[in-house]
C-alpha positions as CSV (number, residue, x, y, z in Angstrom):
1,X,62.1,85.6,104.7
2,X,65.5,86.6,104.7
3,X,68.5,84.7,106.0
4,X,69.3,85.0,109.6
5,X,72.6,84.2,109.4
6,X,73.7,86.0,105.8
7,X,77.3,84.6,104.4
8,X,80.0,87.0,105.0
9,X,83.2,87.9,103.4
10,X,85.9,88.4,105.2
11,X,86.8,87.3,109.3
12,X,89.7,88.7,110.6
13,X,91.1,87.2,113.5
14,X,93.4,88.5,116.0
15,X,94.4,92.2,117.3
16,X,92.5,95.2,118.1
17,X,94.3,98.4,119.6
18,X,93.2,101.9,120.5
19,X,95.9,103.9,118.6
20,X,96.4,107.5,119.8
21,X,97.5,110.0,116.4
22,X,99.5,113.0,117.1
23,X,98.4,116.6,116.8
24,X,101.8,117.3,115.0
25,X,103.8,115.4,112.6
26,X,107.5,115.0,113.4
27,X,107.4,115.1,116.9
28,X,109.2,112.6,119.2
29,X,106.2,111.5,121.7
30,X,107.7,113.6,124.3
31,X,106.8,116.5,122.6
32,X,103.4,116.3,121.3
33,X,100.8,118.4,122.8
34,X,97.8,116.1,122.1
35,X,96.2,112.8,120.9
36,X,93.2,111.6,119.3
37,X,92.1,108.1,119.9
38,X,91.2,106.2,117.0
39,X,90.7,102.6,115.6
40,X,94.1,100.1,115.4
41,X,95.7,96.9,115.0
42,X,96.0,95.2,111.9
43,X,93.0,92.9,111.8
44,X,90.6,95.5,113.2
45,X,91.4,97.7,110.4
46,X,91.4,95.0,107.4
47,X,88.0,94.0,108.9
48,X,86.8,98.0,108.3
49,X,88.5,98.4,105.0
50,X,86.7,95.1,103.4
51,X,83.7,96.6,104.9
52,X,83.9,100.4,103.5
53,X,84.8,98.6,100.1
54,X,81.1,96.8,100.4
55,X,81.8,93.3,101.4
56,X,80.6,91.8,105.1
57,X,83.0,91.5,107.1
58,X,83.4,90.4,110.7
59,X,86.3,90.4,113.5
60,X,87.2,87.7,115.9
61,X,88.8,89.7,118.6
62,X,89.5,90.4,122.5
63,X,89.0,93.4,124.2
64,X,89.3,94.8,127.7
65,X,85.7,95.6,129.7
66,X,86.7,99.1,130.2
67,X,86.4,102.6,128.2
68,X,88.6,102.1,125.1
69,X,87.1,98.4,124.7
70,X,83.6,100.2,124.7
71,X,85.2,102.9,122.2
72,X,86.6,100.2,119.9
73,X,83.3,97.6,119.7
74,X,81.3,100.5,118.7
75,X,83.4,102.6,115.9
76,X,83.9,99.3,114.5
77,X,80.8,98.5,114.4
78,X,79.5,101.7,112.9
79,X,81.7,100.8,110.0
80,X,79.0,97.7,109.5
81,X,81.8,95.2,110.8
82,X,80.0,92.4,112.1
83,X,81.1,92.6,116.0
84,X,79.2,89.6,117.3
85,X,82.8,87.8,118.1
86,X,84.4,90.5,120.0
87,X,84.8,89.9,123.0
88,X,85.3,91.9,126.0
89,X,87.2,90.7,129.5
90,X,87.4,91.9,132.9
91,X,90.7,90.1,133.2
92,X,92.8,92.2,130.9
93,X,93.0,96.2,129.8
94,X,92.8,97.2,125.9
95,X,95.6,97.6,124.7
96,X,97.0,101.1,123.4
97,X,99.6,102.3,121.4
98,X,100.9,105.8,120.6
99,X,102.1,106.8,117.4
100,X,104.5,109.4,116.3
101,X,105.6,110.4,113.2
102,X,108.6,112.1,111.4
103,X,108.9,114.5,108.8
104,X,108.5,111.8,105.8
105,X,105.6,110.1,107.3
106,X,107.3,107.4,108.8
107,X,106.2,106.1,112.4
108,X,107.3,104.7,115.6
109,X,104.6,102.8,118.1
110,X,105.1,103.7,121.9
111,X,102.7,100.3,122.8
112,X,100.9,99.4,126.4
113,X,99.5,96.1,126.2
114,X,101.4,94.2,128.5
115,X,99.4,91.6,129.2
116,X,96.7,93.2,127.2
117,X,93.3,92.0,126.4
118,X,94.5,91.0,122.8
119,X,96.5,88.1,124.4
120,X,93.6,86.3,125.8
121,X,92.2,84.8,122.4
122,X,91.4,81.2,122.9
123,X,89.2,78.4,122.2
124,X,86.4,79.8,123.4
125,X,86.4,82.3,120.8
126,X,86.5,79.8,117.9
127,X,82.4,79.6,117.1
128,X,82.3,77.0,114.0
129,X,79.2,78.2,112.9
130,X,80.8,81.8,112.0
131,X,83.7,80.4,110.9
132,X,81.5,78.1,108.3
133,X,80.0,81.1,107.0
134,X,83.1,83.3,105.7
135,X,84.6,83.4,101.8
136,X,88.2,84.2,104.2
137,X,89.9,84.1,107.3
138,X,92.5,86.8,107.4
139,X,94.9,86.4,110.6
140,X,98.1,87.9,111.9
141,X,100.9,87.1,114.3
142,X,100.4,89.7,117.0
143,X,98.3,88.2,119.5
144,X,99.6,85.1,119.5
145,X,101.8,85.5,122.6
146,X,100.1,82.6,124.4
147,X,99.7,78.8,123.3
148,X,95.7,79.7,124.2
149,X,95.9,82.3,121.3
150,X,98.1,79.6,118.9
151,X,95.8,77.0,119.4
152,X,92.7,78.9,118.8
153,X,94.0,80.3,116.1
154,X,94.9,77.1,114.2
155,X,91.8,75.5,115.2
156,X,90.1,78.9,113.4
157,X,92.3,77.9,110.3
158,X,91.7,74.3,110.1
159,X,88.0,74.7,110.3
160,X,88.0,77.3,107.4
161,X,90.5,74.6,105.3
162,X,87.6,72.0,105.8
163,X,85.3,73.7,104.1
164,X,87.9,74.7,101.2
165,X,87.9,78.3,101.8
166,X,90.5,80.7,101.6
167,X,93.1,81.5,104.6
168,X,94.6,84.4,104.5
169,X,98.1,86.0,106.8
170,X,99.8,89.2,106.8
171,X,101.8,88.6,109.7
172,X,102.6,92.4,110.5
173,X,105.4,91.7,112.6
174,X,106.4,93.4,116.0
175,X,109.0,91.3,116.1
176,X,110.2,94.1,120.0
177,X,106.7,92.5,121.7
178,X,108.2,89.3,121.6
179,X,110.6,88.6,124.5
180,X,112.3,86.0,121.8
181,X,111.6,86.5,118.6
182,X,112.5,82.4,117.4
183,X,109.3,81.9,118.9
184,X,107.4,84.4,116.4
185,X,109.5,82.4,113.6
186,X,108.1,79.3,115.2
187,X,104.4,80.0,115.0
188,X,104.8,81.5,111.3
189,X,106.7,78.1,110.5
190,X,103.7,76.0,111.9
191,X,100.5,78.2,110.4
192,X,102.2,79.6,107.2
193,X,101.9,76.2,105.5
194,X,98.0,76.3,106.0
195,X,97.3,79.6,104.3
196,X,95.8,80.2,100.8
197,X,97.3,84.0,100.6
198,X,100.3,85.2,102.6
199,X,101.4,88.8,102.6
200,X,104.9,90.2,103.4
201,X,106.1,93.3,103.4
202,X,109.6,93.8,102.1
203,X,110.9,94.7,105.8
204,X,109.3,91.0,107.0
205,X,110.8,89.3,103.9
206,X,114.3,88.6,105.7
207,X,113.1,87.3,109.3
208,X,110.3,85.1,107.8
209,X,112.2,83.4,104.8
210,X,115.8,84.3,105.4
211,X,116.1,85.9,102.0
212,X,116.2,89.5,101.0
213,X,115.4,89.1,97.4
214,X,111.6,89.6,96.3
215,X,111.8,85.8,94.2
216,X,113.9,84.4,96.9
217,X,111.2,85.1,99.4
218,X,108.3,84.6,96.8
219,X,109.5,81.2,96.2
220,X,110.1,80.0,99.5
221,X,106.2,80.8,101.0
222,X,105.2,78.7,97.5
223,X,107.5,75.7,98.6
224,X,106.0,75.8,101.9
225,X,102.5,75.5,100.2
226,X,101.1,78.8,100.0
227,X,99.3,78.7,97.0
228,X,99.3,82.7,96.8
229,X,102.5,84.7,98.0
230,X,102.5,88.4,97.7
231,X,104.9,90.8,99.5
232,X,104.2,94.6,99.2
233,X,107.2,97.2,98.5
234,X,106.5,100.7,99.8
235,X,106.4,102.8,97.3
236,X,107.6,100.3,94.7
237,X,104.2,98.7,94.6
238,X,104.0,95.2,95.5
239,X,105.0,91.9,93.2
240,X,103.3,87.9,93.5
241,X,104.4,84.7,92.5
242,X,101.9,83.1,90.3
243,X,102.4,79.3,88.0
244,X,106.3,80.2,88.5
245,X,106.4,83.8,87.5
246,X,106.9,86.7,89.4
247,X,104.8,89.8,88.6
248,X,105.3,93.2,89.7
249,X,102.5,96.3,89.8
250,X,103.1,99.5,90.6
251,X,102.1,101.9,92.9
252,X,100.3,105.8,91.9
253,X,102.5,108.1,93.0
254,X,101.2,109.7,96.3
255,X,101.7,112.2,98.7
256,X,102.8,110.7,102.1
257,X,101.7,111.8,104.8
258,X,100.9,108.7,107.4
259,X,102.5,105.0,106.1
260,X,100.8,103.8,109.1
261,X,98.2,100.9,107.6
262,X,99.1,101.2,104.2
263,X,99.8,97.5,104.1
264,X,96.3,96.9,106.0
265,X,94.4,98.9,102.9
266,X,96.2,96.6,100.1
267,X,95.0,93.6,101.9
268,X,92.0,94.6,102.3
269,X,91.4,95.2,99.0
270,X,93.0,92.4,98.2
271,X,90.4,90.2,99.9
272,X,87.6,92.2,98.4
273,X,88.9,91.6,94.9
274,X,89.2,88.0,96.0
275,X,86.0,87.3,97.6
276,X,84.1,88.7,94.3
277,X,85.8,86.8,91.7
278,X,86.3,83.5,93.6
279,X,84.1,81.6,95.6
280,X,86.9,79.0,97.7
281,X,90.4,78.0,97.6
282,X,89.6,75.3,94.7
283,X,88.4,78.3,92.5
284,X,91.6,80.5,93.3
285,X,93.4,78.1,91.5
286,X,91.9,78.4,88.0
287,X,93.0,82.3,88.5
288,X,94.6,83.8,85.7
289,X,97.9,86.2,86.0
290,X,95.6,88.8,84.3
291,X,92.6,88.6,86.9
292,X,95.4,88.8,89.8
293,X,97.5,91.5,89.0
294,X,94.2,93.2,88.2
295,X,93.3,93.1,91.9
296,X,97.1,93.4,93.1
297,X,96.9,96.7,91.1
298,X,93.8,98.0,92.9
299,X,95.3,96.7,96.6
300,X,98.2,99.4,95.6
301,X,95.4,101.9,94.8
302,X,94.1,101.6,97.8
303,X,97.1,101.2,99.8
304,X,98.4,104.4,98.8
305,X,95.0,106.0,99.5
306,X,95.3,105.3,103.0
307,X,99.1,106.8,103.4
308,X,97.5,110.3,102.2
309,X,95.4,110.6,106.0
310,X,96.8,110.4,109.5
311,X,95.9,107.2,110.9
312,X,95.2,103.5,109.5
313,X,91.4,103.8,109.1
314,X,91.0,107.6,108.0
315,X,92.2,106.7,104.6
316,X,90.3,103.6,103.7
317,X,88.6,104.4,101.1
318,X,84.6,103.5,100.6
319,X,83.6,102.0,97.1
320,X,82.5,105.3,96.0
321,X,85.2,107.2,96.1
322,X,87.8,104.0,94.2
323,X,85.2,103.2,91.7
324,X,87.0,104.3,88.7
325,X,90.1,102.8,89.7
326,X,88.1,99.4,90.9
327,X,88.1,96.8,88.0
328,X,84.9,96.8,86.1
329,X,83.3,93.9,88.0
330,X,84.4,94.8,91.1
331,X,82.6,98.3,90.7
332,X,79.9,98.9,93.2
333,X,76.1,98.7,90.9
């Protein structure tokens, strides 16, 4: 008989967002004629890119009781993203956020989620049971508005920690939502020590660790306890800090057309990689440098993939179409 409750992957915890893409590249928002709704927020679209690479995932998540909550449960998932933990509130809206884009790709949000369903994570959405049964918990800053949110959150972590699993942050900072944004420097400082993995972009490296240098900021997640720092560079590729060295991969050159979830695709492939060559956090740390920039080198694979398409989910790749760029074992059989 098979399992009922089968192991999965990957849980990502926190935001889910209904963002609108433009009918025309740069345009302010004022002047675009139309928009097409489609799947957003960081954790929502880590949780389909694991997925479309061929691991389980799942998403711990709040969304409104209204149309675009409906819209989002069910395209995520059709993308086989375990759903059972999303849930949906009469008390709040979904929240939305439009997206323009200039000439060389690069975007600008025009959010409504005041007070948005996203906010309203708490205890109640911390099941143990699903928690037990993940390789990783993958989190991020933005709903953590609310002590509620906080508190579930590091209730999430701490019961992934007990069972010597990975934890796993890319804070994706919107550091405008916060009315003051020492309070988003004071939750990273109390839940940043916990994780396995942290991930950076060069833009974050500044406000999280005060330092602008890739080592500087490398070396100060590792003295905090992070066991894996990584911070991704654009088109530069993305460099980690592993046994006191500092190793840089590149990124294919790429045609840009949309950098919006580029950093969402390298840590979801990240996590893949991860979850098929280590089992928990114990296991992580007999990794090699050889084995990790292997899988840091696909993450820039298929972060760039996802900068070719308009929108954060249209370019995640499925395992098909990355094969020959996947490490051998990671290859889909």
């Amino acid at each position: 008989m098979a399992d009922a409750t089968p192991p999965l992957d990957v849980v990502c915890m926190g935001e889910t967002l209904v963002d609108f893409l433009p009918s025309e590249t740069g345009r302010r928002v004022r002047e675009v004629s139309s928009w097409a709704p489609c799947v957003g927020g960081s954790l929502a679209n880590v949780s389909v890119g694991v997925a479309r690479l061929g691991a389980r995932s799942g998403l711990v998540s709040v969304l409104g009781s209204d149309e675009f909550g409906h819209f989002l449960r069910e395209r995520i998932a059709a993308e086989g993203v375990d759903v059972s933990h999303v849930r949906q509130t009469t008390e709040a809206r979904t929240g939305l956020v439009f997206i323009s884009l200039d000439a060389r790709g690069e975007r600008s949000f025009t959010f409504f989620r005041t007070r948005s369903a996203e906010f309203l994570l708490g205890e109640q959405d911390v099941d143990p049971d699903f928690l037990g049964r993940t390789r990783v918990l993958h989190w991020g800053s933005n709903s953590l508005h609310l002590p509620e949110a906080r508190s579930a959150v590091r209730r999430a972590v701490e019961r992934v920690r007990q069972e010597g699993r990975i934890v796993s942050c890319d804070p994706n900072l919107r550091l405008h939502a916060w009315a003051d944004p020492r309070e988003a420097k004071g939750v990273l400082e109390q839940l940043l020590p916990l994780c396995t993995v942290v991930k950076l972009s060069e833009e974050e490296m500044p406000f999280v660790t005060g330092y602008t240098g890739t080592r500087d900021a490398l070396e100060f997640l590792r003295g905090m306890g992070v066991v894996l720092p990584v911070v991704t560079l654009g088109e530069k590729g993305a460099a980690f800090l592993w046994q006191g060295e500092v190793v840089h991969v590149p990124a294919p050159p790429t045609r840009v057309v949309d950098t919006t979830g580029a950093g969402d695709g390298f840590v979801s492939a990240f996590l893949y990689g991860l979850t098929r060559r280590y089992t928990d956090a114990r296991a992580l740390l007999g990794a090699t440098q050889e084995s990790l920039t292997e899988l840091a080198t696909f993450a820039c694979v298929v972060g760039s993939r996802v900068v070719e398409r308009l929108g954060a989910v249209a370019g995640l790749p499925r395992a098909a179409e990355v094969a020959d760029q996947m490490p051998r074992d990671l290859r889909p059989r």
